[in-house]
C-alpha positions as CSV (number, residue, x, y, z in Angstrom):
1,X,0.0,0.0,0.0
2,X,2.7,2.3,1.1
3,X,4.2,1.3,-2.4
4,X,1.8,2.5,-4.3
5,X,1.3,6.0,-2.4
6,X,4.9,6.3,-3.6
7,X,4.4,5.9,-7.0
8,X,0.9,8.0,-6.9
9,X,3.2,10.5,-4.9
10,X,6.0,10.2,-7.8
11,X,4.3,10.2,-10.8
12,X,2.1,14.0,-9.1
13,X,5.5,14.9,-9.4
14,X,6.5,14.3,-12.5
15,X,2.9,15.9,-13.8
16,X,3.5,18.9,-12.0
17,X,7.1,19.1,-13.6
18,X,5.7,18.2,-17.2
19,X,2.3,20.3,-17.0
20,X,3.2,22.7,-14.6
21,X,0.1,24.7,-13.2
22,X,0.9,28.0,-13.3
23,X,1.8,31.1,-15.5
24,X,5.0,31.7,-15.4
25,X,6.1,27.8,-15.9
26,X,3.7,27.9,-19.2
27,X,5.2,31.0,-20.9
28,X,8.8,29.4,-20.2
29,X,7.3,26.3,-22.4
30,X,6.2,28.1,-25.0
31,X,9.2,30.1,-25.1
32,X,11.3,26.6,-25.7
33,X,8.7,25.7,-28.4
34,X,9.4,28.5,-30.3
35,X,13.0,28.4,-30.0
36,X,13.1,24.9,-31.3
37,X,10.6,25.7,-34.1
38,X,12.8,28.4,-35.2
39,X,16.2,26.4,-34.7
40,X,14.2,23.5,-37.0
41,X,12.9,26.4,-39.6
42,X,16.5,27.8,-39.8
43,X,17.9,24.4,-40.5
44,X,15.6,23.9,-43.3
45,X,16.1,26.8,-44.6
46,X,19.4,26.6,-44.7
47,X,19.2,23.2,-46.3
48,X,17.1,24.5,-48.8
49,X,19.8,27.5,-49.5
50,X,22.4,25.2,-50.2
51,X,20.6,22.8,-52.5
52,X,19.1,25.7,-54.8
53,X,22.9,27.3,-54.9
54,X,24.9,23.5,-55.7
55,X,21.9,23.9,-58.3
56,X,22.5,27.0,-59.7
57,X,26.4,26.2,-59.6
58,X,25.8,22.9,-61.7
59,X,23.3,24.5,-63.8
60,X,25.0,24.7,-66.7
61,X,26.1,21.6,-66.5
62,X,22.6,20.4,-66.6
63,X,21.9,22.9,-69.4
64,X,24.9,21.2,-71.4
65,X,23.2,17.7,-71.1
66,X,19.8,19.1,-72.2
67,X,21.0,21.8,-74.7
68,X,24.2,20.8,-76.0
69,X,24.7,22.8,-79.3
70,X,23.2,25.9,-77.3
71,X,25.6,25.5,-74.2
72,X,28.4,25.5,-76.7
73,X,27.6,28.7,-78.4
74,X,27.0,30.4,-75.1
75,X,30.9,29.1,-74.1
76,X,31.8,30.4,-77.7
77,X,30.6,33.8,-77.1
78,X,31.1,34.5,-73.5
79,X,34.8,33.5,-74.0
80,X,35.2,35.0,-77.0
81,X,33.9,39.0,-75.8
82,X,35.6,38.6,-72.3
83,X,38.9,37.9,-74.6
84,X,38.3,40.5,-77.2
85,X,37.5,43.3,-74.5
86,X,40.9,42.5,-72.8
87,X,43.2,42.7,-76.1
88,X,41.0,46.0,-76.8
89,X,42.0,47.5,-73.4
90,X,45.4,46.2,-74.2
91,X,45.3,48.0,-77.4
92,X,44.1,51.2,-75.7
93,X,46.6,51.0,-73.6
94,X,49.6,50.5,-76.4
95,X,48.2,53.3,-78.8
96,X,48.9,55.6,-75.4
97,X,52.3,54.1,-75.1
98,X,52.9,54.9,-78.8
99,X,51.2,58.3,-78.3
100,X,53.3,59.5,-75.5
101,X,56.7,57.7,-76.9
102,X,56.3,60.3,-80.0
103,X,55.9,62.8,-77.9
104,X,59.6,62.2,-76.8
105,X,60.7,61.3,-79.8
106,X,60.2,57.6,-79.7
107,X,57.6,55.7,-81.5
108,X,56.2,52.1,-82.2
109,X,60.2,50.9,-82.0
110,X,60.1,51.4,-78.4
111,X,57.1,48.2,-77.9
112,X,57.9,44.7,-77.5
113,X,56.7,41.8,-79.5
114,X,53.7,41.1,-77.8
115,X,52.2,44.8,-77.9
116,X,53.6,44.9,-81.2
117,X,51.4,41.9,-82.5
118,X,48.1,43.4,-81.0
119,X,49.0,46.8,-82.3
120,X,49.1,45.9,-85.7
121,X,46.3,42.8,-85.6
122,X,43.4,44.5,-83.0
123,X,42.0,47.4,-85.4
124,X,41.5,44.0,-88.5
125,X,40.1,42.0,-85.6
126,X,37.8,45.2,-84.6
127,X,36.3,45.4,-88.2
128,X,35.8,41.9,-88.9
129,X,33.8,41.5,-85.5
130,X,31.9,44.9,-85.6
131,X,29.2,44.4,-87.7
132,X,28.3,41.6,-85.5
133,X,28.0,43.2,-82.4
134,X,26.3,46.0,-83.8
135,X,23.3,44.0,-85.1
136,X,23.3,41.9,-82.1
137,X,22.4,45.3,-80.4
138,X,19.1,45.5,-82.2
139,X,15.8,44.2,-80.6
140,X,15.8,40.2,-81.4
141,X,18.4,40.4,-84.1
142,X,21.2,38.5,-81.5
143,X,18.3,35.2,-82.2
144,X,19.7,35.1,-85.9
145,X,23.2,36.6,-85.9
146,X,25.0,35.2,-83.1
147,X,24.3,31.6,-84.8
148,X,24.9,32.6,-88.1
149,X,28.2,33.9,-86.9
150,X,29.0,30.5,-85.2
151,X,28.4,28.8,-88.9
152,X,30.7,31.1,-89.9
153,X,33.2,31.9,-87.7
154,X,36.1,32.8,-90.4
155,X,34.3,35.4,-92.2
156,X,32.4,37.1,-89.1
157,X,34.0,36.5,-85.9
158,X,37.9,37.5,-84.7
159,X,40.1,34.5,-83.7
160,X,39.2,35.8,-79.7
161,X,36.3,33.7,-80.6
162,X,38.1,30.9,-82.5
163,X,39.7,27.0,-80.8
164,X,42.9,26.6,-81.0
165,X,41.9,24.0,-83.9
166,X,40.2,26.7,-86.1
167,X,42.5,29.5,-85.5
168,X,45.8,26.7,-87.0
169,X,43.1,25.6,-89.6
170,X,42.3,29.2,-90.8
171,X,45.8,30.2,-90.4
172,X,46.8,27.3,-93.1
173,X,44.0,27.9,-95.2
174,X,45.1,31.6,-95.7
175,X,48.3,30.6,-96.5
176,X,47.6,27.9,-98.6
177,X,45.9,31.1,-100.7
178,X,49.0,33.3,-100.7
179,X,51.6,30.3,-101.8
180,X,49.6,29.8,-105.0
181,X,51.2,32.9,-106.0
182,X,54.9,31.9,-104.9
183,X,54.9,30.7,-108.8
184,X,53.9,33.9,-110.8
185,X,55.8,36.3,-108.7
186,X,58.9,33.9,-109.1
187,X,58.0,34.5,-113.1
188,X,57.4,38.1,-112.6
189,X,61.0,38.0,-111.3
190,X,62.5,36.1,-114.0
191,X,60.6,38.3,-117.2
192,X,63.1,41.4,-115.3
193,X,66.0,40.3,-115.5
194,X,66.9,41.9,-118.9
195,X,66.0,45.1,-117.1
196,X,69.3,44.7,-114.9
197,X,71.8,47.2,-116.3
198,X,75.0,46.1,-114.4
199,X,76.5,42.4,-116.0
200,X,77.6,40.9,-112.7
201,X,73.9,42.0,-111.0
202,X,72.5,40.3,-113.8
203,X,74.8,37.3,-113.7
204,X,74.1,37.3,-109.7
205,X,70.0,37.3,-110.2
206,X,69.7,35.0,-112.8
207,X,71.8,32.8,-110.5
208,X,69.8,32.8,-108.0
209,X,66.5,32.1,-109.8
210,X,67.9,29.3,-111.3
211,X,68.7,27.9,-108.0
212,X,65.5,28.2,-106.8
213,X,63.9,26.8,-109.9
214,X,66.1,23.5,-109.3
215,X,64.4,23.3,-105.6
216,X,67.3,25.2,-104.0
217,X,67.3,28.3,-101.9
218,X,69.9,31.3,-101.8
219,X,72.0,32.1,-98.9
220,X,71.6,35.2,-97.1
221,X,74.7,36.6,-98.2
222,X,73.5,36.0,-102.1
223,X,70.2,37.5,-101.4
224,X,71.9,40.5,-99.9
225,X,74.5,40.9,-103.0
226,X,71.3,42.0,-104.6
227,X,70.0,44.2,-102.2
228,X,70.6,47.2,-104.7
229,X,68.2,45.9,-107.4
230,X,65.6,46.2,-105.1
231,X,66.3,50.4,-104.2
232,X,65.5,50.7,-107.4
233,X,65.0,49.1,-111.5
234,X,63.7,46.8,-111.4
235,X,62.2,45.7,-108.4
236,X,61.6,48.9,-106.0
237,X,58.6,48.8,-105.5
238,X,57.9,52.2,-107.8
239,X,59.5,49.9,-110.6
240,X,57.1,46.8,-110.2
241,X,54.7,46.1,-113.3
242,X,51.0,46.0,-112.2
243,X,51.0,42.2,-111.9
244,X,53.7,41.8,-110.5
245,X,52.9,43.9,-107.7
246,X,49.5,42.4,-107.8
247,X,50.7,38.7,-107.6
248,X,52.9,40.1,-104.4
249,X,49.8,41.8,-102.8
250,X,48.5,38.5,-103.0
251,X,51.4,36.5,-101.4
252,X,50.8,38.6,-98.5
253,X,47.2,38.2,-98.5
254,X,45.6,41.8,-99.3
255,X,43.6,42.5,-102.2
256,X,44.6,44.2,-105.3
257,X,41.9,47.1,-105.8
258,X,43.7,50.5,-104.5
259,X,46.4,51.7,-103.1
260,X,48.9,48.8,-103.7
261,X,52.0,50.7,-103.4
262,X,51.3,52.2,-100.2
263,X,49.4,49.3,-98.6
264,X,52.4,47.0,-99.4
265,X,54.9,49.5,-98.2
266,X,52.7,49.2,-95.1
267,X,52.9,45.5,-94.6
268,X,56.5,45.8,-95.2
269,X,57.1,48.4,-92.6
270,X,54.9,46.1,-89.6
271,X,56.9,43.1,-90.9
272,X,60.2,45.0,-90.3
273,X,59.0,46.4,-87.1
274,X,58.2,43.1,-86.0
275,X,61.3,41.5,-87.0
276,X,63.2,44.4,-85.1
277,X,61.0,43.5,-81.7
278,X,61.7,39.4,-82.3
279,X,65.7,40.3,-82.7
280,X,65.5,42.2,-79.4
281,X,63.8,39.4,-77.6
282,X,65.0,36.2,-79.1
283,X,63.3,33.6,-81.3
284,X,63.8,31.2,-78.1
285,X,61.4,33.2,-76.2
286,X,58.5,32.6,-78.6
287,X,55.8,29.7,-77.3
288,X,55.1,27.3,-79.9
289,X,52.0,28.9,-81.3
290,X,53.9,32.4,-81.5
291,X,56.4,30.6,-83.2
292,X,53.8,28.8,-85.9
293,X,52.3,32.4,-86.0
294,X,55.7,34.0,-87.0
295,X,56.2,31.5,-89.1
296,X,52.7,32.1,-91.2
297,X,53.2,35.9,-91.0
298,X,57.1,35.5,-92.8
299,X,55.7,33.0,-95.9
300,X,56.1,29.9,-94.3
301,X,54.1,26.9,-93.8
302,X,55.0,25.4,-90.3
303,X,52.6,22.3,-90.4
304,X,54.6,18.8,-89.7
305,X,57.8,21.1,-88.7
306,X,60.2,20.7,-85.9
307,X,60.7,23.5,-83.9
308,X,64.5,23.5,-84.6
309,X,63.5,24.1,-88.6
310,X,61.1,27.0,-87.3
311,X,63.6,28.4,-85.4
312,X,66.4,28.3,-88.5
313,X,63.9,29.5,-90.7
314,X,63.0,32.5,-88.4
315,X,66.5,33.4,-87.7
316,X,67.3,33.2,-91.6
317,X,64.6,35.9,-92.0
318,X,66.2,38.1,-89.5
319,X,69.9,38.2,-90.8
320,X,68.3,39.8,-94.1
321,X,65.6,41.8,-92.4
322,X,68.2,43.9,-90.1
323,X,69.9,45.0,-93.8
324,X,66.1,46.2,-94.8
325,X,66.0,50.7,-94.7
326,X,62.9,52.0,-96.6
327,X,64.4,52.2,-99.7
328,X,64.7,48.7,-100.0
329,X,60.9,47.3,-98.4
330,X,60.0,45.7,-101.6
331,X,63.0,42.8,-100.4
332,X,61.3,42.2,-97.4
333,X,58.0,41.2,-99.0
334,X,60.2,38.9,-102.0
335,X,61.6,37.0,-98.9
336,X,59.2,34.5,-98.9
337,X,59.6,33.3,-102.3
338,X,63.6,33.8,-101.8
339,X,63.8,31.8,-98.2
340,X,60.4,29.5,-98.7
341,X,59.5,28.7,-102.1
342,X,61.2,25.0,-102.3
343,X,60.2,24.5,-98.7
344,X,58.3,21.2,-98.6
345,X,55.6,22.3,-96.3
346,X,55.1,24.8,-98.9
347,X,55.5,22.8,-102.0
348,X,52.8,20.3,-100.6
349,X,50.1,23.4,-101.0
350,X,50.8,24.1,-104.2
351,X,48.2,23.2,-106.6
């Protein structure tokens, strides 16, 4: 009996703890409820946070595996215009280099390679990608253009917005265009050399075409022994017939429709300006795709090369370039038939 008034005694306890009676005890239970109800609702909550940001982190991975093609034109063009607004800034930036160099009496000789390259190359790269950006700008018009430029990447998109695969693809293709005419320049050459005055210069030229036309190439120091018939008759470039100088627009890859004298005395002046800023900095500093690049620019196809050939070929180039004043551009832009035109990575091209 006493047992039992125990447990009746014991268990009144516990209710009273549990349940207590009055006011106080029942706002301090209420106050616990609604701390753990807002410790649970902040948990979930936070859960929740997390999930929907891991989602929004992987989304476009779950946009690649639904829209493939889509996702790939988005990478295309949000890679492309982060890259072409950083080489414009860069190219800002040089032209204010340049700017305040004149202003001491420097000029574009004072920039190394690198500036060099997006100085000349940024304001072709700004046209050819211009017109898309400006339509994209118009109400729906980005719906057709932007995939109409990813068809055709080459003829309306810079190489910011290129793979590595289509920029050495496009690169070989545009020379594969500009060796056709190694041939008829080569010709134009050998129709002028009854124009040479001076017996030995004639002997000399003649010499050296006929080496190349056996599949040999001159040595530098032959090719300089006629640095004088290029200063003036008969192949300064005031002294060029109007194919000739045609066919040579074309080995460099410009058109033929005005100003051919001055636009190839430009090309000459950027190559000799950029042959200046690789002598200063060494041919060993180039990466490989600088290296293919210089390669391309100077009339040379480096496809299947070794470096070391590259390299040989480059520095070839040089050791006649650093004779090169004004007076005698129109060498510069007959090197690549002189130095390349038996080259096998060139003859292979050749229709």
């Amino acid at each position: 009996m006493f047992s039992n008034c125990r447990r009746i005694l014991s268990c009144g306890r516990i209710s009273h703890h549990l349940f207590p009676r009055n006011g106080s005890n029942n706002s301090t239970v209420k106050k616990r409820v609604q701390d753990v109800g807002h410790k649970v609702s902040k948990e979930i909550k936070s859960y929740a946070l997390t999930k929907y940001v891991d989602y929004v982190r992987n989304y476009d991975k779950i946009l690649e595996v639904r829209f493939p093609k889509a996702m790939k034109v988005y990478r295309v063009f949000s890679v492309g215009i982060k890259d072409l607004y950083q080489d414009t800034k860069a190219f800002v930036k040089v032209k204010n280099l340049i700017r305040n160099a004149k202003k001491n009496g420097g000029g574009i000789h004072c920039l190394g390679l690198k500036d060099m390259e997006i100085f000349y190359r940024m304001p072709r790269e700004m046209l050819r990608v211009s017109p898309v950006l400006l339509i994209s700008a118009l109400p729906f018009a980005n719906y057709i253009i932007f995939p109409l430029a990813y068809l055709l990447p080459k003829q309306l998109l810079s190489s910011h917005f290129w793979s590595l695969q289509q920029r050495r693809d496009f690169a070989l293709h545009d020379h594969k265009k500009c060796v056709q005419h190694f041939r008829p320049v080569f010709r134009c050459m050998q129709a002028r050399i009854s124009s040479v005055s001076e017996k030995n210069l004639e002997e000399k030229l003649s010499k050296i075409l006929s080496k190349l036309a056996s599949g040999v190439h001159p040595t530098v120091e032959e090719i300089l022994d006629l640095k004088i018939l290029f200063q003036g008759e008969p192949f300064h470039l005031n002294c060029l017939y109007p194919r000739h100088k045609n066919q040579l627009l074309k080995v460099h890859g410009m058109h033929t429709l005005w100003s051919r004298r001055r636009r190839l005395s430009q090309r000459a002046e950027e190559i000799l300006n950029k042959d200046r800023a690789l002598r200063r900095e060494g041919v060993a500093t180039l990466s490989l795709e600088e290296l293919r690049s210089a390669c391309f620019i100077r009339g040379l196809n480096p496809s299947n090369m070794r470096i070391e050939d590259m390299v040989k070929y480059l520095e070839q180039w040089i050791a006649v370039s650093v004779h090169i004043e004004p007076s005698t551009y129109s060498l510069i832009l007959h090197c690549p038939i002189l130095l390349a035109y038996n080259e096998p990575t060139n003859r292979v091209l050749i229709q």
